[in-house]
N, C-alpha and C positions, 0 to 999 in steps of 0.2 A: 504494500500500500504506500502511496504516497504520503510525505511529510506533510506536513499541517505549518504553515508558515501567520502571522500576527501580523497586518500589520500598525503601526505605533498608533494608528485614530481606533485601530481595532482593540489593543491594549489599554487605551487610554477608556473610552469606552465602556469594556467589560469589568473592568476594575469599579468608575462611577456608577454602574448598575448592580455591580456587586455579583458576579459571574465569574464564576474561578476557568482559568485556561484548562483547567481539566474536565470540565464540565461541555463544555463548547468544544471541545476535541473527542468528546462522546459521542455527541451528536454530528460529527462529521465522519465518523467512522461506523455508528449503528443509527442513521435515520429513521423517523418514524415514516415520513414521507422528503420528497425532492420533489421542489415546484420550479418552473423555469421563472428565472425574470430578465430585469432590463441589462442589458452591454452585455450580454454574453455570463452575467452570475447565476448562480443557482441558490434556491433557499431552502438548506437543511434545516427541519424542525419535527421536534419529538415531544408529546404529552411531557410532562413533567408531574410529580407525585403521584398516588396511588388514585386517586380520583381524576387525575388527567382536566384538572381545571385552569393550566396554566400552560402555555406553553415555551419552550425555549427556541429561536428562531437564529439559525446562523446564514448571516450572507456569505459566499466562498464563488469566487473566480478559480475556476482549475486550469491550470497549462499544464504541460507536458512534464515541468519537473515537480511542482505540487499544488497542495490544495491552498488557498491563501485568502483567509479569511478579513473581512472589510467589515462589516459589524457584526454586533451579538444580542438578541435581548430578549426579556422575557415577557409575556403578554398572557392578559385573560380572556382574550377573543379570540376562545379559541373556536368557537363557529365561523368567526370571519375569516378566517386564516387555513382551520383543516378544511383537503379536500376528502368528501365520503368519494369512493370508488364507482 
């Protein structure tokens, strides 16, 4: 698998929202879902706790040599945001 690269707006960021880099490297490596978005990024996000009322949302640009994550965060809409199959 490819590296997981941060970067410093993405650090700066998840730290203000209070999101450990371990956490956001979770969810780029076991997604709950991957939606496409704008310039070519994807948005990895996964329920969060046992009731799945929150969710954690990572933007990540991939190239060839890794995953490079632009921001991180975490939301309660999560009807706005999952997509059902």
């Amino acid at each position: 698998m490819k590296p997981i690269q941060f970067s410093a707006h993405a650090n700066f960021e998840i730290q203000r929202r209070g999101i450990s880099q371990a956490d956001a490297e979770a969810v780029v490596r076991n997604p709950g879902q991957v939606l496409p978005s704008k310039k070519g990024r994807h948005i990895y996000q996964s329920k969060l706790g046992a009731t799945g009322q929150r969710l954690l949302r990572v933007i990540v640009k991939e190239d060839a040599m890794a995953h490079h994550v632009i921001p991180a965060y975490k939301t309660s809409k999560v009807a706005k945001y999952w997509k059902q199959p």
